[in-house]
N, C-alpha and C positions, 0 to 999 in steps of 0.2 A: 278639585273636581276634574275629573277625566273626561276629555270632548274629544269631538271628531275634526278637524281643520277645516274649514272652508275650502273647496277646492280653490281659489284664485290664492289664500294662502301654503295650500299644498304645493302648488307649482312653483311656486317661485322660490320656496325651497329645494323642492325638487331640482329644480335648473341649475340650483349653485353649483351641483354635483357635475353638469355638463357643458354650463355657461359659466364659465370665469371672466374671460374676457373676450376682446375682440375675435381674438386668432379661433379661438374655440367654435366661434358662431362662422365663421369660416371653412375652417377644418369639419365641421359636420355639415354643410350644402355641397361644398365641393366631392367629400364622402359620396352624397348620396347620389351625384351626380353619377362620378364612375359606377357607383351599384345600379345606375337606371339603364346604363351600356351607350352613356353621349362615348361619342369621338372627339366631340370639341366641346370645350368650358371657356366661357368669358365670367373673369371675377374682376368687380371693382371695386374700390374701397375709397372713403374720405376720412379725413381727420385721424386717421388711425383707424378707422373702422366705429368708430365712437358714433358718428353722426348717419354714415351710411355704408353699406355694402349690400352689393348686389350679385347674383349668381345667376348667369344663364346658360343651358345644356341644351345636349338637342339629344337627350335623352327621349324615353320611349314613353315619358308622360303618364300622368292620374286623372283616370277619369272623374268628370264629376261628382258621379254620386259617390264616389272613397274618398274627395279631397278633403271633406271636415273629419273624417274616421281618421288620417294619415297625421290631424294634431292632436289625436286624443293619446296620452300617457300609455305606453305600453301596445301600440299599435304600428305592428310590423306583419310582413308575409316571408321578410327571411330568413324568418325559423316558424316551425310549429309546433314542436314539442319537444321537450329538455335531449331526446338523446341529437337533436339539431346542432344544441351547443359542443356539440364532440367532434365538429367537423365544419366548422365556419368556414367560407369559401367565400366571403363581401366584405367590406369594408364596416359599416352599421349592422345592426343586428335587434338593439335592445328595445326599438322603439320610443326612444326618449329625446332625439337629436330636436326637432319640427315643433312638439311640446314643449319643451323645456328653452325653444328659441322663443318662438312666442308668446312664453308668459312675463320675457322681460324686457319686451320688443315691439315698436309698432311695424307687423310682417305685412309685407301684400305678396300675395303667390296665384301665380299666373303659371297654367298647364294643360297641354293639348295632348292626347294620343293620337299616332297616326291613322286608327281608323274612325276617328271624330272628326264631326265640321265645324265642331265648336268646343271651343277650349272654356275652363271653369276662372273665373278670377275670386280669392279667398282677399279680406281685407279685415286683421287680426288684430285688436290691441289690447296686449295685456290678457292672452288667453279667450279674449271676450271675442266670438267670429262678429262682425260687424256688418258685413255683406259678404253673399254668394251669389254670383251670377255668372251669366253665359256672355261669354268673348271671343271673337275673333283674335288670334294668335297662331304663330310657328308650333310645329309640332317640337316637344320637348318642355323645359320647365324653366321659370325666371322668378328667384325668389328676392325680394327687396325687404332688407331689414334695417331703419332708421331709428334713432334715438333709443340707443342700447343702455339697458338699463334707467330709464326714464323715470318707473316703477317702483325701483331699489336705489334712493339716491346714497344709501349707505356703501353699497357696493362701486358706484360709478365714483366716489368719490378716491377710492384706492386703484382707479386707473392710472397706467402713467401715461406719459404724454404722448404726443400722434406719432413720434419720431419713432420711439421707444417700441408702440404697440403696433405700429408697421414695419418695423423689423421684424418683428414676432411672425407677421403674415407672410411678409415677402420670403424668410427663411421655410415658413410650413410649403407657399408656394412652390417655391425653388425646388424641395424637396419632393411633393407631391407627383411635381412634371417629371422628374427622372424615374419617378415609381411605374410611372405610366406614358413610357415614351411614342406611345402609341394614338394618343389625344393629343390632342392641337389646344393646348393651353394660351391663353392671352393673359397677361395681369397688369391693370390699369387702375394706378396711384393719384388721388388729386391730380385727374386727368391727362397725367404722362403712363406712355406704355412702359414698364419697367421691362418685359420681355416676352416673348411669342413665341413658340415651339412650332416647328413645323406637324406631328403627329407622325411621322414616318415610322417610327419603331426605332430610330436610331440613340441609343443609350451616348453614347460620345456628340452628336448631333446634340440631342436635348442640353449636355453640359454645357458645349459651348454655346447654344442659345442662353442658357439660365443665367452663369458664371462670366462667360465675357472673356475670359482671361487665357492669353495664350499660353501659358506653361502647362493649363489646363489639355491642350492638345498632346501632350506627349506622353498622359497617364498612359500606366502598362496592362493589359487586358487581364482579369483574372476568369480561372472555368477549374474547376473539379467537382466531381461526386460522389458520395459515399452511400450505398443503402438507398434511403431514401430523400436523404438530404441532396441539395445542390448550389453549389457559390458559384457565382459567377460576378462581375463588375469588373472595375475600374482603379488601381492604384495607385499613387506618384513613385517613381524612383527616390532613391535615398536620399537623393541631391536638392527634390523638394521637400519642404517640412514646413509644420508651424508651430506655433509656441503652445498653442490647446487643441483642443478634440472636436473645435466648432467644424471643421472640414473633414470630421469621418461621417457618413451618413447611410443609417444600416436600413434594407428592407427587409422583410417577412410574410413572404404571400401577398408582396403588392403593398404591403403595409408599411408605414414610416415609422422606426421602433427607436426605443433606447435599449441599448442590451451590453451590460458586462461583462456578455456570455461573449459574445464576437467581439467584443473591442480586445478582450482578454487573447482569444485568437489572432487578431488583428496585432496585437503587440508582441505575443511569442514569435510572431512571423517574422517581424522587426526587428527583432531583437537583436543586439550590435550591430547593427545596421545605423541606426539612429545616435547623435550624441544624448548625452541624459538631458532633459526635459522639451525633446524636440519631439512631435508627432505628424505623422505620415497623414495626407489627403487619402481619403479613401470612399467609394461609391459601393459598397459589394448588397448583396441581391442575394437573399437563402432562398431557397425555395424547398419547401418538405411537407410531408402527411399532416393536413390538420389536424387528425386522429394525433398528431404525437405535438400540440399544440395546444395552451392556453391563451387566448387575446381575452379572456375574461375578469382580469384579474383588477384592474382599474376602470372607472367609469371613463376617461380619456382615452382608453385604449391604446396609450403610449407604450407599456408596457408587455410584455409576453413570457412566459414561460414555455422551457422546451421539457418534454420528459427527458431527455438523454444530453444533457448539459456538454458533459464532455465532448460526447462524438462532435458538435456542433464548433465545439472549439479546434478541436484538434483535425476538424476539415478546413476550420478557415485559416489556419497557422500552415497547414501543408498545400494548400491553394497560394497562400502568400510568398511562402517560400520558394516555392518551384514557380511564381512568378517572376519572383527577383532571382531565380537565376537563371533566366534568359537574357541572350545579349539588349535585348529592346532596355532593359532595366539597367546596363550599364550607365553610370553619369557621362553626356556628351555634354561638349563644347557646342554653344553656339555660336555665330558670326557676330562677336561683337559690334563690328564695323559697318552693321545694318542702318538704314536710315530710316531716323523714327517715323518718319512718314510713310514710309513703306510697310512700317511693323501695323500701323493702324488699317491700311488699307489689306495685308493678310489677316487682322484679326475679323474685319465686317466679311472678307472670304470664308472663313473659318466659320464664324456663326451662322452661315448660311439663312440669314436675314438682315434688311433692312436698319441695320442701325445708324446710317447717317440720316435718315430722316429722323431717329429719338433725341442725337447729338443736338440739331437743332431745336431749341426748347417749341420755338415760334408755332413753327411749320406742323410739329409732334401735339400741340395742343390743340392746333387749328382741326390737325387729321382727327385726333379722337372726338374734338365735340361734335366733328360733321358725323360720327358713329356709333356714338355713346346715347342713349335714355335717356331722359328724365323723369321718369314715369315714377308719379309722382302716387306718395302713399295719402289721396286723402279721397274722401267720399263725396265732396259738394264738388265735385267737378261734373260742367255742363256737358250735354251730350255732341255737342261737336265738339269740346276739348277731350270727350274720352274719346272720339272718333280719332285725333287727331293723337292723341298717347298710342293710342292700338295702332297706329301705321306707323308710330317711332318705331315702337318697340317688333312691329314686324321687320323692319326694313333691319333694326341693330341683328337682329337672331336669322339675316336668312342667309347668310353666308354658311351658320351653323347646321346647317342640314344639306345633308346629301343626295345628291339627286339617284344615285345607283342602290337606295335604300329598299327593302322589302315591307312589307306593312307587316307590321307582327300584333297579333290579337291580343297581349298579353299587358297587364294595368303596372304601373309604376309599382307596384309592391311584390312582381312575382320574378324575382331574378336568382333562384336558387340552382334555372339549370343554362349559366349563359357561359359555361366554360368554356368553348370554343369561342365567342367576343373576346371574354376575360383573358385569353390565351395568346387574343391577337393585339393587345395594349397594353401586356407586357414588355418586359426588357427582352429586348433579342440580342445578344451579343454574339459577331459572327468570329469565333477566335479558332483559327483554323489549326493543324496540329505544330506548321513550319512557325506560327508566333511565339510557341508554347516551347519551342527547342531551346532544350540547354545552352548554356554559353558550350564554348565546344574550344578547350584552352590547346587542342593540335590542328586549329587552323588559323595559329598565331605563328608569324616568322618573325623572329628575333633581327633589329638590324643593326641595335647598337644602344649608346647610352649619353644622356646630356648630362652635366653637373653634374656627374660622375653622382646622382641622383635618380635619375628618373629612365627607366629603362622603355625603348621605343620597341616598338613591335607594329607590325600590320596585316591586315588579310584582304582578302579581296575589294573589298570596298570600305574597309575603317584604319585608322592610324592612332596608334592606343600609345599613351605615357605610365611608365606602371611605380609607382612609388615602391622605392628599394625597401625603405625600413620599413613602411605600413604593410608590405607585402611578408617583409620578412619575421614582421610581432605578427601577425594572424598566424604563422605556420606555427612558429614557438608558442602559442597560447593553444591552440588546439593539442599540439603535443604535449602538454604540461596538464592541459586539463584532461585528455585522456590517460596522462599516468596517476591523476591524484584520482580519477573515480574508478582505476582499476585494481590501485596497489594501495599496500597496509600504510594508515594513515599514524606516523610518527605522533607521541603525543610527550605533554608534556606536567609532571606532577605539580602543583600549584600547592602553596605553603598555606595559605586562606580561601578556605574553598566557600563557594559562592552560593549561598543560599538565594534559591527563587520561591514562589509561589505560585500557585495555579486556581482557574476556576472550576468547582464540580466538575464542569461538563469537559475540562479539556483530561479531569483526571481518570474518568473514564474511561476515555479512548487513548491511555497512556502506551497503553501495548502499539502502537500505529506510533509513537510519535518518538518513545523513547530510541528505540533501533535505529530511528533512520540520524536522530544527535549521536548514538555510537558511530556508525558508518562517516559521520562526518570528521570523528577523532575527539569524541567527548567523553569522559564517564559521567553518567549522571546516574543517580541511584534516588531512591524514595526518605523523607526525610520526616517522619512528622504527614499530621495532619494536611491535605493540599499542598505539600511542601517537597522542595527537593533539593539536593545538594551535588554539587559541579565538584567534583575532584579532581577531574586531569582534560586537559584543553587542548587543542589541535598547536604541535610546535612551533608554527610558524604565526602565530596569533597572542599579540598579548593579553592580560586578563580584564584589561576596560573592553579590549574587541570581544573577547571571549562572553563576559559577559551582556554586554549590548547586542551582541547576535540571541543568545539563548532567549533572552526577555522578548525580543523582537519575534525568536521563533514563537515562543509561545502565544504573545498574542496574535500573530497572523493564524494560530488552529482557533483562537476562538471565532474567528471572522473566518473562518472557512476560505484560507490562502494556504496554498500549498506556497514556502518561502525556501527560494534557492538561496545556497552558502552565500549572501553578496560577498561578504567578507573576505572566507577563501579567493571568488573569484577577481576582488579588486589585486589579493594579492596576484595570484596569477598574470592577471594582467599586467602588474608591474614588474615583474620576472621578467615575461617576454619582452616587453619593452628595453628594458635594460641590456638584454641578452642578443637583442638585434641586430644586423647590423645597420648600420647609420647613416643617415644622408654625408656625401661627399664619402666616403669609404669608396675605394676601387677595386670593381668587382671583375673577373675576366669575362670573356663570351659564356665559357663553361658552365661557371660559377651562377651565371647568371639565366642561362638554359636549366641546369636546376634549382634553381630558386621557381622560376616560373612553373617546374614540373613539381615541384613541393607545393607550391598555391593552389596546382591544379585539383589537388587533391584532400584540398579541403572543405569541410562541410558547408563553410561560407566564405567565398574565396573572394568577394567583393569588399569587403571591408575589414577596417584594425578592429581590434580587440574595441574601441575607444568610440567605432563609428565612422571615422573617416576612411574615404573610398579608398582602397586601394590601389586602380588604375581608374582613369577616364578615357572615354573616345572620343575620335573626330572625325566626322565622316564625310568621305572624297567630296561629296557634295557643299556641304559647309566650309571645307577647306576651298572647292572652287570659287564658291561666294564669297570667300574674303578676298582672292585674287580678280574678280570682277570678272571669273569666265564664264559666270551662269548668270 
């Protein structure tokens, strides 16, 4: 028999699609927060969020009579009809975030608009509204959501633990602030403040308040535009890396994304830059037409599709690029000889907040309970204790509003035209044209050489070590790969020719794939059914290489990877290598003038074939701090 669901069954299906776990119920208040146009957000959380999280904005508030409309399923103002979804401009959209929290949630939500004297209190459980009434309250919204999944012990039972599920926040967190350096975020963990942004606009500000960490201060600015695309952020130089991709973190229109599309840019830009499976820190910021955008594609809205895939890659690859070759990106020496005490006292400088008062556990708990709520999700509470919540909870939120504010007419649900807010709690990155100039290899004077190694050079304000051989394999590898991709590629006949096989879909598009195994030095010809046969192999490749590339190529067309020769280019690189000359080799002044004007003139003159830098800097300043003159 065929029924209709209960709604209280409906939702709580419904939600799994938008509440998974903790970080989820998170990540959609805080959402809603920036689409209300707050400048400040306080997010708190317990036990991982498992037990409790709270969100308060000094956003522009719902009025009462919309506040039970705002948890009904499918009730939203930031669209109104499908061609809406062709040009998303906010964070939320679907109408599903508020529903789908409170049908697996006991929610209390508290919200005031500035031209109200009285704010609405909602007290929710399980979908079910349980009271609605009028409150005194700050202008803006505080939504408090306890014992998550309380309803679905099925689900809460595949939580992991508070450690586990507060990573999850803290990383959304962390990521959220840089999105929006523009809001004055606060995030507060089983009552310690994990970190606080000032809200200035400052994208490097924001990090080092988020991150903490000083190598963090010396990322190198990224800025290009193409069309209607635009990159801008933040990169490490070569000399930082990590061993995964947890410290690349991409936006999209303000949005916190996963995308193959830029990390795939982000890696061509890198590319021998990095040893193999080392990856670069990276903060970059797209900004483009959401006419030429989909965030609709998953209910998390992690996800995005661009119509023009490439352009998007091939802007963040040529932004990274012309990043790292300015001198800012060269690897410098530090003052190793610093004292650690010194180094913590410039990092509390750097993050430009209050972190000796966090260091102390004491002092940092004492501060947050004299600031933090309780405000407490239940209904039999007497009327001097709701008096006495309602002046908590005013006195927590009133830091959060601004006194130079304008009263705007408009209800928590109407933010489709606040571009000019939205434009002001973006990234601003001020990267002026002198940051973005090339490395500029004729205002280097040659002075001489140590360990008949490492050739010295300086300019005005830096003193540079240039590695003979790393300098001298990068020129013989660009040489060598510009003659194998210009000149006729030697081949050689093979006695047992190599049968492969292919899928439908790659034999198809055989015309595209075959030419470009010719041009690499292959004969491959049509064999049979999805089949094909290798007869003659690039000379300088034996036939297990020979064959384990072809296989390789083919499966990267059925995954849609365009796959460079690695093979060839391992050889390559071992050529030059070889061909180099070598540490301890005595090179003259001359010798050594051109070598440096050979480097100058290559497409990546900062690093070996291998990854390793080619020269580092030292700069006067650093050098005076090791001598104790600054």
């Amino acid at each position: 028999m065929i029924r209709v669901l209960e709604k209280n069954v409906a939702d709580k299906i419904a939600a799994g699609e938008v509440v998974e776990r903790p970080v989820s119920v998170v990540k959609e208040l805080v959402e809603n927060s920036v689409d209300a146009g707050a400048d400040s957000v306080v997010v708190e959380i317990r036990n991982g969020g498992k037990s409790y999280i709270r969100v308060t904005d000094n956003g522009c508030g719902i009025p009462r009579e919309e506040a039970e409309t705002a948890f009904l399923r499918h009730a939203t103002s930031k669209i109104v009809s499908a061609k809406d979804l062709d040009a998303i401009k906010t964070l939320g959209f679907r109408g599903e975030a508020l529903a789908s929290i409170a049908a697996v949630t006991r929610t209390e939500f508290v919200s005031k608009t500035r031209d109200s004297k009285l704010g609405v209190r909602l007290l929710i459980h399980g979908s079910e509204v349980l009271q609605n009434s009028g409150t005194g309250c700050p202008d803006g919204t505080t939504v408090i959501v306890t014992d998550l999944f309380y309803n679905t012990p099925a689900r809460r039972k595949f939580l992991k633990s508070d450690g586990a599920e507060s990573g999850q926040i803290i990383d959304f967190m962390s990521q959220i602030a840089l999105a929006y350096p523009g809001i004055k975020f606060r995030f507060i963990n089983n009552g310690n403040i994990v970190f606080s942004t000032a809200g200035k606009g400052d994208v490097q500000a924001a990090i080092s308040a988020v991150y903490k960490l000083r190598e963090y201060s010396d990322l190198v600015p990224v800025c290009s535009s193409k069309g209607n695309h635009h990159v801008t952020g933040y990169i490490s130089r070569p000399s930082l890396s990590r061993t995964n991709r947890k410290n690349q973190i991409f936006f999209v229109n303000g949005r916190v994304v996963s995308s193959k599309v830029i990390e795939k840019g982000l890696t061509e830009g890198y590319r021998e830059r990095l040893f193999e499976g080392r990856y670069p820190v990276a903060f970059l910021f797209i900004e483009t037409d959401p006419s030429e955008l989909d965030v609709n594609i998953h209910p998390n809205k992690r996800e995005v599709r661009f119509d023009r895939e490439s352009e998007i890659t091939e802007l963040v690859a040529k932004a990274v690029t012309e990043a790292l070759g300015t001198k800012e990106a060269v690897t410098e020496i530090r003052n190793p000889f610093r004292d650690p005490t010194r180094i913590e006292e410039e990092k509390l400088s750097e993050n430009q907040v209050d972190i000796k008062q966090i260091l102390t556990t004491k002092r940092r708990e004492t501060s947050v309970k004299e600031e933090q709520s309780d405000y407490r999700c239940s209904e039999n509470l007497s009327w001097e204790e709701r008096k006495e919540e309602e002046k908590h909870l005013s006195e927590m939120t009133r830091d959060l509003n601004c006194s130079n504010r304008q009263p705007q007419k408009e209800s928590t649900v109407s933010f489709l035209n606040r571009e000019e807010k939205e434009s002001s709690l973006r990234p601003r990155i001020d990267i002026s044209e002198p940051v973005l100039r090339p490395f500029d290899f004729s205002e280097l004077t040659l002075t001489g050489v140590i360990f008949h190694t490492y050739i010295t050079a300086e300019d005005e304000n830096n003193f540079y070590l240039i590695d003979q051989h790393a300098a001298h394999e990068r020129v013989f590898y660009e040489k060598l790969v510009a003659e194998y991709m210009s000149g006729e590629k030697p081949r050689q006949i093979i006695l047992t020719p190599i049968i492969i096989e292919v899928l439908p879909a790659v034999k198809e598009t055989e015309y595209d794939w075959l030419d470009t195994l010719t041009d690499m030095g292959f004969l491959v010809e049509e064999f049979g059914h999805n089949s094909y046969v290798v007869k003659e192999i690039p000379a300088f490749m034996t036939i297990s290489e020979s064959e384990n590339f072809v296989k390789e190529f083919v499966d990267s067309l059925s995954e849609g990877i365009k796959l460079m020769n690695t093979v060839v280019l391992n050889r390559l690189i071992t050529r030059s290598c070889k061909s180099a000359v070598k540490a301890h080799d005595h090179l003259s002044m001359e010798e050594m003038k051109s070598l440096l004007s050979q480097l100058s003139a290559c497409r990546n003159p900062f690093s070996c074939p291998h990854g390793r830098p080619t020269f580092i800097r030292f700069s006067q300043y650093e050098i005076e701090k090791m001598f104790k003159r600054v």
